[in-house]
C-alpha positions as CSV (number, residue, x, y, z in Angstrom):
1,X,13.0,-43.9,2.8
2,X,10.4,-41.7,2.3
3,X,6.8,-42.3,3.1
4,X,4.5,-43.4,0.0
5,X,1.4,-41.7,-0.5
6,X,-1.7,-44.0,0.5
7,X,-4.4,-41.8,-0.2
8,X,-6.1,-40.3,-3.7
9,X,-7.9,-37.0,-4.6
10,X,-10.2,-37.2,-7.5
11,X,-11.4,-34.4,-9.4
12,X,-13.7,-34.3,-12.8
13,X,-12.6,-31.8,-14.9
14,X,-12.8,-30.8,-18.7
15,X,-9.9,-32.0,-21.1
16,X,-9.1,-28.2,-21.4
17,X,-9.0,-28.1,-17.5
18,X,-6.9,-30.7,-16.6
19,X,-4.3,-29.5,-19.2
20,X,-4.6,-25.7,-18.0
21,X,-3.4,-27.5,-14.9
22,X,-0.7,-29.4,-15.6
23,X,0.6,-26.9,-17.7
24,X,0.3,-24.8,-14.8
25,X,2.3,-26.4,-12.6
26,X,5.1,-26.8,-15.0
27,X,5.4,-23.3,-15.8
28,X,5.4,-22.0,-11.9
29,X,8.4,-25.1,-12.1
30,X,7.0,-27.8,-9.6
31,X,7.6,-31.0,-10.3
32,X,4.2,-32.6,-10.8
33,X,0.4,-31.7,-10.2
34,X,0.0,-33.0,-6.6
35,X,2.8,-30.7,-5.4
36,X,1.4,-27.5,-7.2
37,X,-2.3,-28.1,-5.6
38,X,-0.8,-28.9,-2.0
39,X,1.0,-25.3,-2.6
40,X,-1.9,-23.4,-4.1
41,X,-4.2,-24.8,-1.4
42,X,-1.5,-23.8,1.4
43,X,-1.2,-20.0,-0.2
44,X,-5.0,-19.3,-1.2
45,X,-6.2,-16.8,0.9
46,X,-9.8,-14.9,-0.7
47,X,-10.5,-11.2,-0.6
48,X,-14.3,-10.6,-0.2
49,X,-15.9,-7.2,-1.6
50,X,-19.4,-6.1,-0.9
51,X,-20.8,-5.9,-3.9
52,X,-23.9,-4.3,-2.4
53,X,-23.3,-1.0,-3.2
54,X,-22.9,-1.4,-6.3
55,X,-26.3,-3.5,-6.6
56,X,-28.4,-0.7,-4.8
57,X,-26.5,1.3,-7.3
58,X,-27.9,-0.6,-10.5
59,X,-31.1,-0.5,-9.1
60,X,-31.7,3.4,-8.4
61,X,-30.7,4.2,-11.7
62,X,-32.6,1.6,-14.1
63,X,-35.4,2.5,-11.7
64,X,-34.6,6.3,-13.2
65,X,-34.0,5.4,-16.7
66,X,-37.7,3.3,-16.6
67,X,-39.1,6.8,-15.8
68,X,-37.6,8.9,-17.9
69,X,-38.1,5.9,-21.2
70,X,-41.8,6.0,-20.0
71,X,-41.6,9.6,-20.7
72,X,-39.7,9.7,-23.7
73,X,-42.1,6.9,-25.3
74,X,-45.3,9.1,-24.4
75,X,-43.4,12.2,-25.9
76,X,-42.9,10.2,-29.0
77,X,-46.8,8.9,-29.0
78,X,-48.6,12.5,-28.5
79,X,-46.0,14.5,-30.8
80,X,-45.8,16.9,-27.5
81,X,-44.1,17.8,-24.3
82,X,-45.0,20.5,-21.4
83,X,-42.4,22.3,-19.4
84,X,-43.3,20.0,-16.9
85,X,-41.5,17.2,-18.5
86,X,-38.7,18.6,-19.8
87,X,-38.7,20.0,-15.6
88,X,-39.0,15.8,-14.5
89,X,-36.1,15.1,-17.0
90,X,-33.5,17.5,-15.6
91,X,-34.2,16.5,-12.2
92,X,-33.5,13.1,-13.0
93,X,-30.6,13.5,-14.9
94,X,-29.4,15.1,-11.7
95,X,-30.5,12.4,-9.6
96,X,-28.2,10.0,-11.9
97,X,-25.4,12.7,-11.5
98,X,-25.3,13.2,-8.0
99,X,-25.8,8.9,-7.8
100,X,-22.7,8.5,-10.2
101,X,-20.5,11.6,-7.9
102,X,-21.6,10.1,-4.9
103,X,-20.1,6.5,-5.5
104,X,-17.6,7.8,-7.4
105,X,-16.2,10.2,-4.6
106,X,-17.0,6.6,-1.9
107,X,-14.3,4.9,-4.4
108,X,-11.8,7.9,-4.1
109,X,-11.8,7.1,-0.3
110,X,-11.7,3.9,-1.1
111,X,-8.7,4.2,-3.0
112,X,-6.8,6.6,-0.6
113,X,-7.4,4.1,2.7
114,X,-5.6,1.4,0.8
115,X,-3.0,3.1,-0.8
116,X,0.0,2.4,0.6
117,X,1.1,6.4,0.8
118,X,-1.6,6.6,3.8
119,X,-1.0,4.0,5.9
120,X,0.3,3.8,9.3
121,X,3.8,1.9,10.3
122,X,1.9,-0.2,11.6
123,X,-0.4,-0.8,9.7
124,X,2.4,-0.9,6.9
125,X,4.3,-3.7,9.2
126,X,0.9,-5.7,9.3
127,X,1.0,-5.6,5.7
128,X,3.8,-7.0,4.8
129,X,3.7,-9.8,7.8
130,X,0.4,-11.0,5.9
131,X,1.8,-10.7,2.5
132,X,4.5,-12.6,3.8
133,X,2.8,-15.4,5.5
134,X,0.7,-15.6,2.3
135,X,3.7,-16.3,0.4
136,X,2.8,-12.8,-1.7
137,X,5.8,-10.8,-3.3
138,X,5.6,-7.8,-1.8
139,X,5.7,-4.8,-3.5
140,X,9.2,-3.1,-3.9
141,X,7.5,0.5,-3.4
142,X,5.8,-0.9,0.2
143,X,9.3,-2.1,1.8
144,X,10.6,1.3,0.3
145,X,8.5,3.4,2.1
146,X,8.6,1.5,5.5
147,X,12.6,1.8,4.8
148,X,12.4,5.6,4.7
149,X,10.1,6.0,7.4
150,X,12.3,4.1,9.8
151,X,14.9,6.3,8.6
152,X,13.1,9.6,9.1
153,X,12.2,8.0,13.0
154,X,15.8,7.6,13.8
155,X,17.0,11.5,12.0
156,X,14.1,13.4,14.2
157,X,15.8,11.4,17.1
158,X,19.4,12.2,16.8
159,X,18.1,16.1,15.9
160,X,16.5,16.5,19.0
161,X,18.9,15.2,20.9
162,X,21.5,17.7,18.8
163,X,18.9,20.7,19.8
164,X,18.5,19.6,23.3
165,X,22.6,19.7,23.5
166,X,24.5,22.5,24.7
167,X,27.2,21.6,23.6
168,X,26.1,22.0,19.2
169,X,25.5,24.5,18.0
170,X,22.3,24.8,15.6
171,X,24.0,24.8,11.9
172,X,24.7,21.0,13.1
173,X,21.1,20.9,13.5
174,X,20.6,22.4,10.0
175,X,23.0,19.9,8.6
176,X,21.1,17.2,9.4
177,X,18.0,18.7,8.4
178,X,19.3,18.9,4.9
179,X,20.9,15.9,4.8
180,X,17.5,14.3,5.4
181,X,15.5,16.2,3.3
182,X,18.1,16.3,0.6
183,X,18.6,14.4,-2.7
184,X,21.1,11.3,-1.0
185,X,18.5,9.2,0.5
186,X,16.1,9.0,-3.2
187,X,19.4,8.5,-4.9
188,X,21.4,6.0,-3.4
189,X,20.3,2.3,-4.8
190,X,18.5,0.2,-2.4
191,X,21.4,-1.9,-1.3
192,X,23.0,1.4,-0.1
193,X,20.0,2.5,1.2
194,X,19.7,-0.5,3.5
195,X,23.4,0.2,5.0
196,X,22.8,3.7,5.7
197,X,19.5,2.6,7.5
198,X,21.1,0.2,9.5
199,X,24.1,3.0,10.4
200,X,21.8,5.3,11.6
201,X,19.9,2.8,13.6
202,X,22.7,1.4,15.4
203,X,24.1,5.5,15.7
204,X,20.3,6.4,17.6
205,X,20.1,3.2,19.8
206,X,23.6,3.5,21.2
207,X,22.8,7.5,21.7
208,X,19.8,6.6,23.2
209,X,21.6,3.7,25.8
210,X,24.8,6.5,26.6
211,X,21.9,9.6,26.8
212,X,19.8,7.1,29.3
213,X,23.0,7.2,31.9
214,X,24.4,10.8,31.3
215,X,23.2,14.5,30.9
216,X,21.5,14.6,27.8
217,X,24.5,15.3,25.6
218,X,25.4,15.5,22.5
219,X,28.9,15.5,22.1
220,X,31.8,16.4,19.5
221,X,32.3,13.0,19.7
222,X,28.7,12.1,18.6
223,X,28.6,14.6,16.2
224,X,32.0,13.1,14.6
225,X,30.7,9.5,14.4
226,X,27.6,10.8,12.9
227,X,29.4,13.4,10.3
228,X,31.6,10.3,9.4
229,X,28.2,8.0,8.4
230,X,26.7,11.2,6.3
231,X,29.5,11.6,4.4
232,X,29.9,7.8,3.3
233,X,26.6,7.7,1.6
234,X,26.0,11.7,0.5
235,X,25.6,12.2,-2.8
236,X,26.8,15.7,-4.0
């Protein structure tokens, strides 16, 4: 039997509040409110951003803009302006500009440290663990690229071991070259994808265990295994 519940939570909330989540919890498909919270409260994580800049930011500017509407007022009141003002608004307008480029060009680098095209394996492994453990979907394009990039680890591998073989000759070396930097790998779905990763892994760690007790040689016989996993998945 299971245990009952012996303990409340009690929350005041709006009419509209309590409804938003109920309905809430039936939508996402649990089974009642309590269940839904325990989730939510077991999956929140919070993402903090310093706001700071942005603050400073705000600040510089309207501290401009008082300026230059302290200027424009006087302009209006005496019916004149000197060169010298006309000289006080272009430099301010300037200030604004560079201001504006500045931040702008900090959100640019922003952008390019968290977008997924620049990080590390690593890094890219660390992602997806958190995204994981915080019950996050993660992002089909994210797994994609981690996908590929084990794939390109394994292909330099098994080239270099072609090129340090004296026994291949180096249009093997240019086959494998293509074949990697060819159309198959963006074409095949990812299901096939997946099995042609997993070949090639289990190809380079069994030419790694064989090269780590012999010469280092790459043999017909290597070079006929591998020719036989290419063709399955090439795509002409």
């Amino acid at each position: 039997m299971a245990n009952r519940r012996t303990t409340y939570l009690q929350m005041s909330l709006e009419h509209e509040e309590k409804d938003y989540i109920k309905n809430k919890a039936i939508e996402l498909g649990y089974k009642n409110v309590s269940a839904f919270l325990i989730d939510s409260a077991k999956s929140h994580f919070k993402l903090e951003v310093d706001m700071k800049a942005y603050r400073d930011l705000t600040k510089e500017i309207n501290y401009i803009g008082k300026n230059i509407n302290s200027l424009i007022r006087r302009i209006n009141t005496d019916g004149i302006y000197t060169d010298n003002d006309i000289d006080f608004l272009r430099v301010n307008q300037k200030k604004i500009i560079k201001i504006m480029n500045t931040e702008y060009d900090r959100l640019l680098d922003l952008k390019t440290k968290f977008n997924s095209d620049s990080l590390s394996k690593k890094q890219k492994e660390k992602l997806i663990k958190s995204l994981s453990e915080n019950q996050i979907k993660i992002p089909k394009k994210l797994v994609l690229e981690e996908l590929y990039e084990k794939i390109k680890e394994d292909f330099v591998y098994i080239i270099e071991c072609i090129e340090n073989s004296p026994e291949q000759e180096i249009e093997v070396t240019e086959y494998v070259w293509q074949y990697l930097y060819g159309d198959t790998l963006y074409k095949l779905d990812d299901n096939e994808l997946i099995k042609l990763a997993d070949s090639i892994f289990i190809f380079a760690q069994k030419l790694k265990f064989k090269l780590s007790k012999l010469d280092n040689v790459f043999s017909d016989d290597d070079w006929f295994e591998l020719k036989d996993i290419l063709d399955e998945y090439e795509i002409y």
